[in-house]
PDB file with SEQRES, HELIX, SHEET and CRYST1 records, atoms N, CA, C and O in Angstrom:
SEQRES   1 A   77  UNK UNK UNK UNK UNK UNK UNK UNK UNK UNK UNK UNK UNK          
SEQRES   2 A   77  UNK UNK UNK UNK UNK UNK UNK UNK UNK UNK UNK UNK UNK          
SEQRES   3 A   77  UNK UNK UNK UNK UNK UNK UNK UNK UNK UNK UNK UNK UNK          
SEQRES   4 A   77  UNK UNK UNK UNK UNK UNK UNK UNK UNK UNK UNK UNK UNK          
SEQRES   5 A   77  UNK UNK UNK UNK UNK UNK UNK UNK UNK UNK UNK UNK UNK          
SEQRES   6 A   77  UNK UNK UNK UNK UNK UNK UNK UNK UNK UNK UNK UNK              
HELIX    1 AA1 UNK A   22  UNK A   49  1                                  28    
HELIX    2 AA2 UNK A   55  UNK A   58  1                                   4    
CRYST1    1.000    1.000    1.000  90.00  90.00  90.00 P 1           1          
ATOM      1  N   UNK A   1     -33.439  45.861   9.012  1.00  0.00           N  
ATOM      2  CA  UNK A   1     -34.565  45.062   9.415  1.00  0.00           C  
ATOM      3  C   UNK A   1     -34.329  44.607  10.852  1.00  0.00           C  
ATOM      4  O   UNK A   1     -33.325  43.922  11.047  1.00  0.00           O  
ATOM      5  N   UNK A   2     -35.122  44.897  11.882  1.00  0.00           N  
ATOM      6  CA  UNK A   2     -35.141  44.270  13.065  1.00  0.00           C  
ATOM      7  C   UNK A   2     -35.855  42.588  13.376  1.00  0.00           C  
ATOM      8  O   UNK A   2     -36.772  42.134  12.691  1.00  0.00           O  
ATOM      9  N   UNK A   3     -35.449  42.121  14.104  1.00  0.00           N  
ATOM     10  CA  UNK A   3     -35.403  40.942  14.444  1.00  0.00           C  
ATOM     11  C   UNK A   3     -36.614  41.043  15.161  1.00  0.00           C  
ATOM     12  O   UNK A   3     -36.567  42.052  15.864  1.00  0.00           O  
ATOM     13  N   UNK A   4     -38.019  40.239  15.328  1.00  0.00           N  
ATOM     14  CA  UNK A   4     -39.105  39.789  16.291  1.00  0.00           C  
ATOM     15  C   UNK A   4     -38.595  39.209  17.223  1.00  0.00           C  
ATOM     16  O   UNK A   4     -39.030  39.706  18.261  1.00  0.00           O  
ATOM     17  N   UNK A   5     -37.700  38.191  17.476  1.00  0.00           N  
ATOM     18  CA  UNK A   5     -37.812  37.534  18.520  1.00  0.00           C  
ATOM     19  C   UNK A   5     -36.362  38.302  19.075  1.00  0.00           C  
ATOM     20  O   UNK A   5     -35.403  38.761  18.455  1.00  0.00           O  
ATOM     21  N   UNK A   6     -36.777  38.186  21.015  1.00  0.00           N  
ATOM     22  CA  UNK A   6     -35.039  39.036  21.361  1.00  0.00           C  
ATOM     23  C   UNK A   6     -34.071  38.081  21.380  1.00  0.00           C  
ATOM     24  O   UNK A   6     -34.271  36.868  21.328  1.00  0.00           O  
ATOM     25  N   UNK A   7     -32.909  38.690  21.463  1.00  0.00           N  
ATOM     26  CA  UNK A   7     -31.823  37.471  21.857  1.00  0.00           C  
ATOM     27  C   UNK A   7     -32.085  36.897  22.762  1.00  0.00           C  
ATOM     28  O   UNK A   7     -32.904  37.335  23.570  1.00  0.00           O  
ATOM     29  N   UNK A   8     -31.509  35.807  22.904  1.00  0.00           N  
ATOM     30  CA  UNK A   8     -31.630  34.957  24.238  1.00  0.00           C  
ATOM     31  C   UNK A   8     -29.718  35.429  24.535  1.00  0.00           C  
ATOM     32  O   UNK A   8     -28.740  35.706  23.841  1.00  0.00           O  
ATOM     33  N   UNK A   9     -30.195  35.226  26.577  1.00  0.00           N  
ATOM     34  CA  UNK A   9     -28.443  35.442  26.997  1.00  0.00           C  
ATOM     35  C   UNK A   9     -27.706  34.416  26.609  1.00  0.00           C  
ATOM     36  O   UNK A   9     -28.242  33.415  26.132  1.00  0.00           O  
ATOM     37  N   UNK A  10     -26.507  34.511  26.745  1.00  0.00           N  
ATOM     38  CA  UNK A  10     -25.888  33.565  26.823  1.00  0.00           C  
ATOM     39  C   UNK A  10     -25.904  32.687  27.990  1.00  0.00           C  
ATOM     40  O   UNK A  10     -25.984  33.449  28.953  1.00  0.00           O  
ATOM     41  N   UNK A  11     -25.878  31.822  28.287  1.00  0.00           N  
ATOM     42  CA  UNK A  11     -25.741  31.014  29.670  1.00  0.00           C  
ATOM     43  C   UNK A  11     -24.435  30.167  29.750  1.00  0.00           C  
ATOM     44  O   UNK A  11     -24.129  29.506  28.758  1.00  0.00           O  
ATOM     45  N   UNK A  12     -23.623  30.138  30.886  1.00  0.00           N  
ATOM     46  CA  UNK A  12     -22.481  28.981  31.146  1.00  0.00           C  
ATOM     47  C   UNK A  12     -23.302  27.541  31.742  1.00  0.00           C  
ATOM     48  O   UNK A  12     -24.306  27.603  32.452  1.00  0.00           O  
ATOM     49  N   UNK A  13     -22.854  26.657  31.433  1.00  0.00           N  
ATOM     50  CA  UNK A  13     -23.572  25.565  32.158  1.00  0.00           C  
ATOM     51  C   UNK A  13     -22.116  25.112  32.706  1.00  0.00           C  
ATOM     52  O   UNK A  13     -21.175  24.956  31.928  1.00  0.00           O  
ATOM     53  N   UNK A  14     -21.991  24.897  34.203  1.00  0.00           N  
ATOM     54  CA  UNK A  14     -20.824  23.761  34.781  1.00  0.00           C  
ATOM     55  C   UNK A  14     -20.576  22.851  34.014  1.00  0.00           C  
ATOM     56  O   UNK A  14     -21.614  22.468  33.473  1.00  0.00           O  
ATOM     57  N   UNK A  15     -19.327  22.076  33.560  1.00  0.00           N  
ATOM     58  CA  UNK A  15     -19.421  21.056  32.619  1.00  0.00           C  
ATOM     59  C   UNK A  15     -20.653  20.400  31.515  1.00  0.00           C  
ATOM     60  O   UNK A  15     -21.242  19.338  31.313  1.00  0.00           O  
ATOM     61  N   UNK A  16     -20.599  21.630  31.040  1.00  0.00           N  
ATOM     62  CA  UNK A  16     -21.502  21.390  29.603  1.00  0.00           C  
ATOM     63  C   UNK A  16     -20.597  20.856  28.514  1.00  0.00           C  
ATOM     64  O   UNK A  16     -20.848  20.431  27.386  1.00  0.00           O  
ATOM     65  N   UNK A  17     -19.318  21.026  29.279  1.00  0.00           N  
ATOM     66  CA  UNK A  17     -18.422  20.417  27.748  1.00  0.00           C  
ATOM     67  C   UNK A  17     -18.060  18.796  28.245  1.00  0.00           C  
ATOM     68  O   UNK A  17     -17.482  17.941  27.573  1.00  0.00           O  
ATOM     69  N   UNK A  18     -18.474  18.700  29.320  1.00  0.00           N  
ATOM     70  CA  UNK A  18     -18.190  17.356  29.450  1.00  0.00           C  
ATOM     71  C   UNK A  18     -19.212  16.016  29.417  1.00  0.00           C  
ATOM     72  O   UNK A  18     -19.096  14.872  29.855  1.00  0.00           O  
ATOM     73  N   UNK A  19     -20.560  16.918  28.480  1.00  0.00           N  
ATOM     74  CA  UNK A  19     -21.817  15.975  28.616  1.00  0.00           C  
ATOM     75  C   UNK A  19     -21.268  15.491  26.883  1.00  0.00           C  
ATOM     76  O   UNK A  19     -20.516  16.001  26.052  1.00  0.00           O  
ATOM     77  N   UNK A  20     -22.393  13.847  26.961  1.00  0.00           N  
ATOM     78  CA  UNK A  20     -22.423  13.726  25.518  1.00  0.00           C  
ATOM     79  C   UNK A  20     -22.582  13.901  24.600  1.00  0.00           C  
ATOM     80  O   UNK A  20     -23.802  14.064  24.570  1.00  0.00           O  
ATOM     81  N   UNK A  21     -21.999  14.090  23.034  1.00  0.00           N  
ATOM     82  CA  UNK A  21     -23.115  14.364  21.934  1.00  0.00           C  
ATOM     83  C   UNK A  21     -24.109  13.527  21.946  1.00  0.00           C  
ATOM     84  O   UNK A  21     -24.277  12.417  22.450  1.00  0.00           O  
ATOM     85  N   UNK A  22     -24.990  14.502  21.065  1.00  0.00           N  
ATOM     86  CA  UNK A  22     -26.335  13.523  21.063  1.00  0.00           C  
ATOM     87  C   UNK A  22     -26.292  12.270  20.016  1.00  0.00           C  
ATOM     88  O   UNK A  22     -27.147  11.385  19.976  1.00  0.00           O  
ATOM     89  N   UNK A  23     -25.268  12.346  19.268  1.00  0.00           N  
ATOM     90  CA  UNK A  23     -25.114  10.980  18.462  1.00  0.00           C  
ATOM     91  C   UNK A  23     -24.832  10.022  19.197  1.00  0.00           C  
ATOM     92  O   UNK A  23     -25.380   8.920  19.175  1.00  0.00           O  
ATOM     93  N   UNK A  24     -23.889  10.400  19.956  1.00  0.00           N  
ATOM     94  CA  UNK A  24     -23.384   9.322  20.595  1.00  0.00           C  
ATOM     95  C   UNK A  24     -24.304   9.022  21.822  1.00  0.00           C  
ATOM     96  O   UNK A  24     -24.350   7.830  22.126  1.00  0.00           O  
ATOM     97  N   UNK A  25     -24.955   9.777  22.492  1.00  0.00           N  
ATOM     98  CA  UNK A  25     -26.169   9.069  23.191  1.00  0.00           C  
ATOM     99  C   UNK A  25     -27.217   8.256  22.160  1.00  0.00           C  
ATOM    100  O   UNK A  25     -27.559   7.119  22.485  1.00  0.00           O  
ATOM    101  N   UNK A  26     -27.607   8.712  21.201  1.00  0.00           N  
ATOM    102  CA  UNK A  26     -28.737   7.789  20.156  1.00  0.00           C  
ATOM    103  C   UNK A  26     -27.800   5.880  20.529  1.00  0.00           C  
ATOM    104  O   UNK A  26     -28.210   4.871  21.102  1.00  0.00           O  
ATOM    105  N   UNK A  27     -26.401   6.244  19.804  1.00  0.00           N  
ATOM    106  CA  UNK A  27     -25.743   5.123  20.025  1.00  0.00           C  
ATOM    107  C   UNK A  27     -25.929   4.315  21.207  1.00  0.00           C  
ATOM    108  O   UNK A  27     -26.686   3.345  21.186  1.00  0.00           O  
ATOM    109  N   UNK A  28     -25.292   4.654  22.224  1.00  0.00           N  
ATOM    110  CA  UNK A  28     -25.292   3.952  22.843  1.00  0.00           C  
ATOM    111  C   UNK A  28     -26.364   3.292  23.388  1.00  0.00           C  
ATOM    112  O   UNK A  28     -26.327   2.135  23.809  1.00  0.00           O  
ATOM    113  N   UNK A  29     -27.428   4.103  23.384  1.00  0.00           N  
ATOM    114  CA  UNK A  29     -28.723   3.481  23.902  1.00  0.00           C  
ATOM    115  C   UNK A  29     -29.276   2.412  23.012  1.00  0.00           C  
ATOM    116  O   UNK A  29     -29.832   1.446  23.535  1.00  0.00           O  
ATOM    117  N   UNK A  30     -29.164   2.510  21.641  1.00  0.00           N  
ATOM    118  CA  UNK A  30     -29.395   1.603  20.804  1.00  0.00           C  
ATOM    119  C   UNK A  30     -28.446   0.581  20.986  1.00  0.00           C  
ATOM    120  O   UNK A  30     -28.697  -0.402  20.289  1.00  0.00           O  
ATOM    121  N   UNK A  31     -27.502   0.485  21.645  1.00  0.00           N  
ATOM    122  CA  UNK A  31     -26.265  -0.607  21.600  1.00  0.00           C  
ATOM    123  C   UNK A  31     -26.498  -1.277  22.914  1.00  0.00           C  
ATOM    124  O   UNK A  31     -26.265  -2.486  22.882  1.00  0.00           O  
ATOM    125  N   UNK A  32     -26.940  -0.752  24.180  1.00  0.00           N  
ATOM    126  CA  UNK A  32     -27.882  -1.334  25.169  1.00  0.00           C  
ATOM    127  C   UNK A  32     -29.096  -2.145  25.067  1.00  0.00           C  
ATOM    128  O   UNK A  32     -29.323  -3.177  25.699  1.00  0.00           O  
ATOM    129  N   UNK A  33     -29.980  -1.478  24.061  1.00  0.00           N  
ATOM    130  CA  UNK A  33     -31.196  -1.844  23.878  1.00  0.00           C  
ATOM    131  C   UNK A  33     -30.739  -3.479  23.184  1.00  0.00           C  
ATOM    132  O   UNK A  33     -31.324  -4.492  23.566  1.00  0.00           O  
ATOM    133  N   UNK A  34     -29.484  -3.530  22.000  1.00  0.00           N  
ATOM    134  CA  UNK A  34     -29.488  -4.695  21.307  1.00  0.00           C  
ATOM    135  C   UNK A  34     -28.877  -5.962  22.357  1.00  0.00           C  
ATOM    136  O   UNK A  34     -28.953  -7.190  22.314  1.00  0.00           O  
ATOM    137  N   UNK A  35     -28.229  -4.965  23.323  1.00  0.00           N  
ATOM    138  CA  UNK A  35     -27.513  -6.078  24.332  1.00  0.00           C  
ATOM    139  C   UNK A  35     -28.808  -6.632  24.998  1.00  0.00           C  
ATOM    140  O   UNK A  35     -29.318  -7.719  24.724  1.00  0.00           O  
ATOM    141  N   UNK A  36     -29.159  -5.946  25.696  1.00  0.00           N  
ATOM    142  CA  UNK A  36     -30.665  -6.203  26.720  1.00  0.00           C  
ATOM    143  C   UNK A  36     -31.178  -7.056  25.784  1.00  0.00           C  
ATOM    144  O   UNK A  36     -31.075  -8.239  26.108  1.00  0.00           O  
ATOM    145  N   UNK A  37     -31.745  -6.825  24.629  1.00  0.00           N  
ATOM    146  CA  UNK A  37     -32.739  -8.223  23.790  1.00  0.00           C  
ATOM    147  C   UNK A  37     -32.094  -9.232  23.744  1.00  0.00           C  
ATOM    148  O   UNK A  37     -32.616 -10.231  24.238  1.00  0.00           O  
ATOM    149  N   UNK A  38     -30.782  -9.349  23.164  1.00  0.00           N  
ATOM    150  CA  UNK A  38     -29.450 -10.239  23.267  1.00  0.00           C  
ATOM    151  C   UNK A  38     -30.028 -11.197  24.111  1.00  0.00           C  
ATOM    152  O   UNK A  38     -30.848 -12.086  23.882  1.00  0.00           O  
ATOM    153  N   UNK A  39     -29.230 -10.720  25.507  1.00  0.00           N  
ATOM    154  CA  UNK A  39     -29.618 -11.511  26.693  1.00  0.00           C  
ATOM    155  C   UNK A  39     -30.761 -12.035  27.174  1.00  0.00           C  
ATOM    156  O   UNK A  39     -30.853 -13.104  27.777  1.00  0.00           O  
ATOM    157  N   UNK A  40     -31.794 -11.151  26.863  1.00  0.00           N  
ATOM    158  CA  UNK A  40     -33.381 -11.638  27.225  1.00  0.00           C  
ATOM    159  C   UNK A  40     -33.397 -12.827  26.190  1.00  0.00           C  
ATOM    160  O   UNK A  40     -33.694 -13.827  26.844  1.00  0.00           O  
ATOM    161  N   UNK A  41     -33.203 -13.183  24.809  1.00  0.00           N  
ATOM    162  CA  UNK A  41     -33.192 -13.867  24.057  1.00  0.00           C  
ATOM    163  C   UNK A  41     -32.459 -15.162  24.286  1.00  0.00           C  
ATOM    164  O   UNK A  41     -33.096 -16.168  23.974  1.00  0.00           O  
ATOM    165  N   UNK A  42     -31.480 -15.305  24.676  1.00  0.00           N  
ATOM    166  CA  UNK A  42     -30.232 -16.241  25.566  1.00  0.00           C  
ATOM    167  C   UNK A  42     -30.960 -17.155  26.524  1.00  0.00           C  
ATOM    168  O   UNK A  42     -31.268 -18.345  26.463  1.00  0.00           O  
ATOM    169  N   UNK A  43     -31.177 -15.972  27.654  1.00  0.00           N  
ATOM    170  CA  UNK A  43     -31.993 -16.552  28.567  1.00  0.00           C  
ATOM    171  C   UNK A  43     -33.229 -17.305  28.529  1.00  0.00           C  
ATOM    172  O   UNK A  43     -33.448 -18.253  29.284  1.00  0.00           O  
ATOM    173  N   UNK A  44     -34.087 -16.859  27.595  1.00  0.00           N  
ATOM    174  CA  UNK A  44     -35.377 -17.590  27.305  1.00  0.00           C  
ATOM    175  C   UNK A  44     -35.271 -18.715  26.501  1.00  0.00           C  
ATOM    176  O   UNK A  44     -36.183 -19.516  26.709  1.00  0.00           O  
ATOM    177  N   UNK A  45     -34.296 -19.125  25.466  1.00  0.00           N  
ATOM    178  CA  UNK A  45     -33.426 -20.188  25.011  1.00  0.00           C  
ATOM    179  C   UNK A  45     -33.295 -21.194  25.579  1.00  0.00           C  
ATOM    180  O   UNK A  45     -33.696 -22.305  25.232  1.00  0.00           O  
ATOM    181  N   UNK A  46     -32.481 -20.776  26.895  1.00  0.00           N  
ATOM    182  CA  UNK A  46     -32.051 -21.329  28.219  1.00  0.00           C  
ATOM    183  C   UNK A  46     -33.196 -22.288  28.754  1.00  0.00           C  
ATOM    184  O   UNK A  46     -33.178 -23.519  28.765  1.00  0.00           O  
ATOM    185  N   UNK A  47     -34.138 -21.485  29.171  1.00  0.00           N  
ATOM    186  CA  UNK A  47     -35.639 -21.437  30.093  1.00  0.00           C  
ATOM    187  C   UNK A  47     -36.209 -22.712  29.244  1.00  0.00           C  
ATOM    188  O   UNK A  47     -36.573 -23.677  29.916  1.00  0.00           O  
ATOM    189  N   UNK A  48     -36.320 -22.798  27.781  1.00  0.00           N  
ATOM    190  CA  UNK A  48     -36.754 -23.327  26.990  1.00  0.00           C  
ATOM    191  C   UNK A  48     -36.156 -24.791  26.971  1.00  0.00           C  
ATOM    192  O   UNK A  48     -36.711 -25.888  27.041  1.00  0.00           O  
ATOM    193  N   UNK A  49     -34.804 -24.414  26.851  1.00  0.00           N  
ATOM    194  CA  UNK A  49     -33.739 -25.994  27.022  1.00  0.00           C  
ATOM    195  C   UNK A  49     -33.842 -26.619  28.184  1.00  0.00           C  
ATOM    196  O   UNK A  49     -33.957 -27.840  28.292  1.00  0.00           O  
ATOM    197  N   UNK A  50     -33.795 -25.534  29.444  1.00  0.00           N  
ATOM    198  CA  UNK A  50     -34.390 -26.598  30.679  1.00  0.00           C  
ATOM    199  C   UNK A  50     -35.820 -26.908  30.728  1.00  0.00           C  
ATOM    200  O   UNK A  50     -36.119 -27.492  31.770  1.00  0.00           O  
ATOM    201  N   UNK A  51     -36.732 -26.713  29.982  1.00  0.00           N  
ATOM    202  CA  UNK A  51     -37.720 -27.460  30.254  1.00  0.00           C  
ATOM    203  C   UNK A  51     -38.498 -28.429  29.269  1.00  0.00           C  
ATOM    204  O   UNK A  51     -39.623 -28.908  29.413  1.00  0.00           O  
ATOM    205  N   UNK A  52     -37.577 -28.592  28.207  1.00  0.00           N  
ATOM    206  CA  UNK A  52     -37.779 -29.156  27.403  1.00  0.00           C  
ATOM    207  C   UNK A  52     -37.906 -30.666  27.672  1.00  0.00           C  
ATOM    208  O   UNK A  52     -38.368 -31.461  26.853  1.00  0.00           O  
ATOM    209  N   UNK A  53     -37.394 -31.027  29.055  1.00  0.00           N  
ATOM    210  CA  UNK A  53     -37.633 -32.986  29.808  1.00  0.00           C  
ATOM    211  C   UNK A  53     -38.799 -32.891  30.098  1.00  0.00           C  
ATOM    212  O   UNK A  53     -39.440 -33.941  30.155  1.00  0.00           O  
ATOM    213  N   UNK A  54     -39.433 -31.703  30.360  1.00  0.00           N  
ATOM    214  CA  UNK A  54     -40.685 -32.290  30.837  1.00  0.00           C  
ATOM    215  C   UNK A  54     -42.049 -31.946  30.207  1.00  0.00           C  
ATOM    216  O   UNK A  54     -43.165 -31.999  30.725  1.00  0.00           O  
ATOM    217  N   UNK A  55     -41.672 -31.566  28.913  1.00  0.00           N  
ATOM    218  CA  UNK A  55     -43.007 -30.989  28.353  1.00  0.00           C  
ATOM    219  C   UNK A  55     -43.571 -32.447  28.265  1.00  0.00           C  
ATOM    220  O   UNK A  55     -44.728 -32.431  28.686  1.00  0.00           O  
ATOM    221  N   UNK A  56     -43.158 -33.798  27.846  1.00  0.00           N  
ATOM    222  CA  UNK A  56     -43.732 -34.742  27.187  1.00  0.00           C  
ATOM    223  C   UNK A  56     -44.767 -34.900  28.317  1.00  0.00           C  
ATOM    224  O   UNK A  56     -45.907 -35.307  28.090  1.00  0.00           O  
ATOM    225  N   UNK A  57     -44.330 -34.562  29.538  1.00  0.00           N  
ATOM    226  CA  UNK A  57     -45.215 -35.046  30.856  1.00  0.00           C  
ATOM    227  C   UNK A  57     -46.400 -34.046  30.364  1.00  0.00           C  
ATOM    228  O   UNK A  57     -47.508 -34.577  30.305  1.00  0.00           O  
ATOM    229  N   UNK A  58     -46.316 -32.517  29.960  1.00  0.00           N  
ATOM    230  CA  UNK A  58     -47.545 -31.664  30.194  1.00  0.00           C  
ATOM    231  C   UNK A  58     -48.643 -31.497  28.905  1.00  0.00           C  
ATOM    232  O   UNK A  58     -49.777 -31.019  28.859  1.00  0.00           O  
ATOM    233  N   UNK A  59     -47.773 -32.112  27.892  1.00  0.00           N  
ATOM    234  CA  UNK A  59     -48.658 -31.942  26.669  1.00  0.00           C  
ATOM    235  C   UNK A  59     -48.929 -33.814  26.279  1.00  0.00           C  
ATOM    236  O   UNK A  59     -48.517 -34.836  26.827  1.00  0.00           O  
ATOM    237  N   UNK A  60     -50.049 -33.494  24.760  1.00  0.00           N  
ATOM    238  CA  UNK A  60     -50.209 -34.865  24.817  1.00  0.00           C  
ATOM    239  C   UNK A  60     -49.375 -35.437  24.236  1.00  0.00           C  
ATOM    240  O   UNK A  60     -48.324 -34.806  24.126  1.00  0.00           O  
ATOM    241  N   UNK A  61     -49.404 -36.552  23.735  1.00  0.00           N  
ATOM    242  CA  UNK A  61     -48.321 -37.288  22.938  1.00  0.00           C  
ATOM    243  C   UNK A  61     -48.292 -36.900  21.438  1.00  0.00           C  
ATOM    244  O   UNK A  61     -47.329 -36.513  20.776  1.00  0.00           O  
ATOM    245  N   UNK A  62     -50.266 -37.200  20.861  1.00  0.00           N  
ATOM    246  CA  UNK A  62     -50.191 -36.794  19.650  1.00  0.00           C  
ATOM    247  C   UNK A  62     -51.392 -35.775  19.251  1.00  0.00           C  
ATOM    248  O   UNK A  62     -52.381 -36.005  18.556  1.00  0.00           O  
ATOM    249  N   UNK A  63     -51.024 -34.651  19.867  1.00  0.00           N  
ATOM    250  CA  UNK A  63     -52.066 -33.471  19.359  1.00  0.00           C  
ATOM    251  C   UNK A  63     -52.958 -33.681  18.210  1.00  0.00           C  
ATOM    252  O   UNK A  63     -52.512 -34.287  17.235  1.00  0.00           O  
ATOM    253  N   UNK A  64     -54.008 -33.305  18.213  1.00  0.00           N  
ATOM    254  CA  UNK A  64     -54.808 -33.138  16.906  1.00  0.00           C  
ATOM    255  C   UNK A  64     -54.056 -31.982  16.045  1.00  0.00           C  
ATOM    256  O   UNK A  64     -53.498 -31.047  16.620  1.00  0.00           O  
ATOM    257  N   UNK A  65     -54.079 -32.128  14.377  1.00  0.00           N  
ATOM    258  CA  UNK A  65     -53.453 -30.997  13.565  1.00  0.00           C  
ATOM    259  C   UNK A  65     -55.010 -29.837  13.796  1.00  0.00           C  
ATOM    260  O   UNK A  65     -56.179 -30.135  13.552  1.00  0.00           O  
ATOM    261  N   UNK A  66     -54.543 -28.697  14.259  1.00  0.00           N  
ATOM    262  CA  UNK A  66     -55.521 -27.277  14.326  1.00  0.00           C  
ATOM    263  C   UNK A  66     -55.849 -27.229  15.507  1.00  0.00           C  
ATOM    264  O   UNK A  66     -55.871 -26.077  15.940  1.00  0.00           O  
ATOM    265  N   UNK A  67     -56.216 -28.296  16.486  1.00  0.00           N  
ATOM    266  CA  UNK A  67     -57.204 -27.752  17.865  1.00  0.00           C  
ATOM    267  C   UNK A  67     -55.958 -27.943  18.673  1.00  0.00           C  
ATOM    268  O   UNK A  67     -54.944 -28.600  18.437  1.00  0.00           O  
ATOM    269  N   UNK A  68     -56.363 -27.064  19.866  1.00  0.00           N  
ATOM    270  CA  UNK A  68     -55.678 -26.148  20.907  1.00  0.00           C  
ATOM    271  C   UNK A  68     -56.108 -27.138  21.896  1.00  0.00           C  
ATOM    272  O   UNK A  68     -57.277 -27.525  21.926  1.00  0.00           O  
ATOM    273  N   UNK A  69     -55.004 -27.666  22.898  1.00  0.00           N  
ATOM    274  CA  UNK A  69     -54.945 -28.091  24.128  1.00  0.00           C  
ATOM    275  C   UNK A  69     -54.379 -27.211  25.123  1.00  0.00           C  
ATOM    276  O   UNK A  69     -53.319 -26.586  25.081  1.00  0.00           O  
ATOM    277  N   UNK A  70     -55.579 -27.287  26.356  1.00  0.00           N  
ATOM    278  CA  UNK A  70     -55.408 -26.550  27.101  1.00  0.00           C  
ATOM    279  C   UNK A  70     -54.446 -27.332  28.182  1.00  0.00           C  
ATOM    280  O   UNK A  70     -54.749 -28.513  28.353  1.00  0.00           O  
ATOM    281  N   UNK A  71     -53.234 -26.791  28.997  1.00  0.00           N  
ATOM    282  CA  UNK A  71     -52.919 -27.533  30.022  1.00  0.00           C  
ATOM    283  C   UNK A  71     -52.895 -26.787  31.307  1.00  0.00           C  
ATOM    284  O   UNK A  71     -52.866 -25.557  31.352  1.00  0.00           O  
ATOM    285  N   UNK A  72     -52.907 -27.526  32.302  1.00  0.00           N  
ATOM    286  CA  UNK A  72     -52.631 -27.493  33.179  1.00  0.00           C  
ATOM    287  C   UNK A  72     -51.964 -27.832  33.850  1.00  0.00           C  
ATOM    288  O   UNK A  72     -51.638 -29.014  33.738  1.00  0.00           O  
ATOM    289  N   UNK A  73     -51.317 -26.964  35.017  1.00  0.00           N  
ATOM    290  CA  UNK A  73     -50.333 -27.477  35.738  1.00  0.00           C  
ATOM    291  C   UNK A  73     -50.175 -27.143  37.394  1.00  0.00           C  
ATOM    292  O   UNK A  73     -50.157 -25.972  37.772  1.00  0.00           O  
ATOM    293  N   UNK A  74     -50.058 -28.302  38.375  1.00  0.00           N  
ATOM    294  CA  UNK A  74     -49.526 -27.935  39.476  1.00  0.00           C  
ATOM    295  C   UNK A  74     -48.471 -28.075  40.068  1.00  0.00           C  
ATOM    296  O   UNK A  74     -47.669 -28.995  39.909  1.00  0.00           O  
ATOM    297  N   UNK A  75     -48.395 -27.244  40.739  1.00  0.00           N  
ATOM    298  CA  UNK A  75     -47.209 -26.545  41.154  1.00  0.00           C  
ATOM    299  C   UNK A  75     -47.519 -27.306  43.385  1.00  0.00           C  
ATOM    300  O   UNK A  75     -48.274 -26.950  44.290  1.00  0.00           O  
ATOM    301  N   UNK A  76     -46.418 -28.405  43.256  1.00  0.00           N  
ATOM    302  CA  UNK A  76     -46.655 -28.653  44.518  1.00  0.00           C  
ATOM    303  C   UNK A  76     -45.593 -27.181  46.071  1.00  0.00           C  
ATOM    304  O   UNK A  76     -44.504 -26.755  45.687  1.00  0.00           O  
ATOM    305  N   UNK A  77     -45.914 -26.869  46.982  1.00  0.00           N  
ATOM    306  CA  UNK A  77     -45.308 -26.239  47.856  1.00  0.00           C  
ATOM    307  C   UNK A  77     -44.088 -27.106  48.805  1.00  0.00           C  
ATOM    308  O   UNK A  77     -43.459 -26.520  49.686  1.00  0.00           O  
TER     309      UNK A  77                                                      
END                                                                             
C-alpha cells in the first residue's frame, strides 16, 4: 500500500535541543501568570490600605441601604 501524503525531509534546526518542552513552557507561563495576579492583588490591597483615611472625607457618613452615591472628586494641581 502506498502512502498519499510524501515524506516530509528531515530538517536540522541550530539548537533545537536546547529549546523547551512544551510542558514545561505551559508551566511556567502559568506560574508567571499566578505571580503577576499575586502581585497585582498585593498591590491593590496596598492602594486600598492607603486610602482608606480618606474615604470618610469622599463618601457619606450613613448611606441609604440600596441607592448608589455618586462622588466626586478634585484633584487640586
Amino acid at each position: 500500500m502506498e502512502s498519499i501524503t510524501p515524506e516530509l525531509p528531515v530538517v536540522h534546526l541550530p539548537f533545537a535541543d536546547r529549546l523547551p518542552q512544551p510542558a514545561a513552557v505551559v508551566e511556567n507561563t502559568y506560574d508567571l501568570a499566578e505571580k503577576l495576579l499575586a502581585d497585582q492583588r498585593k498591590f491593590a490591597e496596598g492602594l486600598l490600605k492607603a486610602a482608606k483615611p480618606l474615604v470618610p472625607a469622599i463618601l457619606p457618613a450613613n448611606p441609604s441601604p440600596g441607592r448608589h452615591h455618586s462622588v466626586t472628586m478634585r484633584v487640586h494641581n
